[in-house]
C-alpha positions in Angstrom: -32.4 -26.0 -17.9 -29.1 -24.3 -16.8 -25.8 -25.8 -18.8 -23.1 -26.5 -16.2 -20.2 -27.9 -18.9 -19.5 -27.3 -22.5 -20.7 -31.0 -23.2 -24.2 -29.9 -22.2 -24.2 -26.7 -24.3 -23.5 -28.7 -27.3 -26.5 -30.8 -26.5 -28.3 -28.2 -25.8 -27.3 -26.2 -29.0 -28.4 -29.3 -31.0 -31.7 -29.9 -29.5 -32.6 -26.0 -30.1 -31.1 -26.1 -33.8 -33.6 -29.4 -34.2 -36.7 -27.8 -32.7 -35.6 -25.0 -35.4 -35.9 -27.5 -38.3 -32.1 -27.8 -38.9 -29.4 -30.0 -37.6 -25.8 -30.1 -36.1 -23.9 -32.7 -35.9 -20.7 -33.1 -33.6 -18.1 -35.3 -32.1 -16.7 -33.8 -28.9 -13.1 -33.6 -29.1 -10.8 -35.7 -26.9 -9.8 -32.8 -24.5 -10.2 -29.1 -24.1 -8.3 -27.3 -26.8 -8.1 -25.5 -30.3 -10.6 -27.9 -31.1 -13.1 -27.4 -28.6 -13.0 -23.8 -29.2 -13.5 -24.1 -32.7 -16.3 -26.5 -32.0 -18.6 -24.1 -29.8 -17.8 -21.4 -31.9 -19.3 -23.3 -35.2 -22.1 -24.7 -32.7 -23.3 -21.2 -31.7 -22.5 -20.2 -35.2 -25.3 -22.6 -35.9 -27.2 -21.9 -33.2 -27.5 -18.2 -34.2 -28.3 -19.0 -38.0 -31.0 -21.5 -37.2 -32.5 -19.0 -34.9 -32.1 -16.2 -37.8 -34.0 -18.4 -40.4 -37.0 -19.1 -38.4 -37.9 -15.8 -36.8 -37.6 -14.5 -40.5 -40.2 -16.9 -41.5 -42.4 -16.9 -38.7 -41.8 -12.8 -38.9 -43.0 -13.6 -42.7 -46.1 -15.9 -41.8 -47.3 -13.8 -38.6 -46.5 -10.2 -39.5 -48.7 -9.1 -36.6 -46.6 -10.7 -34.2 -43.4 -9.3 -34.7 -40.2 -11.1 -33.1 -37.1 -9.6 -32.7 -33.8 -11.7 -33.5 -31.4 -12.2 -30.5 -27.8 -11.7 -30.8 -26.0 -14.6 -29.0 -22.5 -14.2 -28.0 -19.8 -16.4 -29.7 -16.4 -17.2 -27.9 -13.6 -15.4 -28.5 -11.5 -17.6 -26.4 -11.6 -20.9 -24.6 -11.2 -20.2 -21.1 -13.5 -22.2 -19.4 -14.7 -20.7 -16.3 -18.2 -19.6 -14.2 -18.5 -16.5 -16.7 -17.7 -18.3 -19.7 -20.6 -20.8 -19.0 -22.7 -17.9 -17.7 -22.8 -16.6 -21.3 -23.4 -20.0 -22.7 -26.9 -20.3 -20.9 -27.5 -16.7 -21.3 -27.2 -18.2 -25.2 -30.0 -20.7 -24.9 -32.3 -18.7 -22.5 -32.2 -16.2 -25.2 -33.2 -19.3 -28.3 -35.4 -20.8 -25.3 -36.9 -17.6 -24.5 -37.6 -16.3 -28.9 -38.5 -20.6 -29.2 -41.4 -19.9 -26.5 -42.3 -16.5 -28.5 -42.6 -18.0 -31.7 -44.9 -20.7 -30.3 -47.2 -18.0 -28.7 -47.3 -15.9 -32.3 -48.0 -19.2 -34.0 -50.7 -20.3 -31.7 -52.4 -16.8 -31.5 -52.5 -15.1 -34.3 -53.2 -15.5 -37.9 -51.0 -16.4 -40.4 -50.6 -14.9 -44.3 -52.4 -18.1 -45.4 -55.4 -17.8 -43.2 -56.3 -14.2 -44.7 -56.6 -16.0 -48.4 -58.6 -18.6 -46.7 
């Protein structure tokens, strides 16, 4: 589902870093600032080392089924406009996209434990 505000993305970023097994908690800030900024940055941040930990271990458990690790962009600056929020759901098409992936390996192939089984 395509983000069409920085509110959403946060949302967004949480519900991912969740399905991931972590968490991220955050309290929007009163208006678009330094703040907010700093806010998406840590969010994507998040976003991109939640991602990190659990293609390593599903890379780990299903070594036939190797997933590559996406690189998601991180703001440099807060200038909110149709290309900024572009990249943002380019970010969670990209998790979406290597969430979907993972699934598929998980539900296909065999894992490191099976072979001892």
């Amino acid at each position: 589902m395509a983000i069409t505000n920085v509110a959403d993305y946060l949302s967004q970023t949480k519900a991912c870093i969740e399905e991931l097994g972590g968490s991220f908690d955050y309290t929007l800030p009163a208006e678009l600032n330094r703040a907010m900024y700093h806010l998406l940055k840590d969010a994507t941040k998040a976003l991109q080392s939640a991602i990190n930990l659990a293609i390593q271990k599903t890379n780990v458990d299903y070594p036939f089924g190797s997933i590559s690790i996406p690189t998601l962009w991180i703001p440099s600056q807060l200038s909110i406009n149709a290309d900024f929020i572009n990249k943002l759901n380019k970010n969670l098409d990209a998790v979406n996209e290597v969430i979907a992936e993972m699934q598929n390996v998980k539900n296909s192939e065999l894992s490191i434990s099976d072979l001892y089984n």
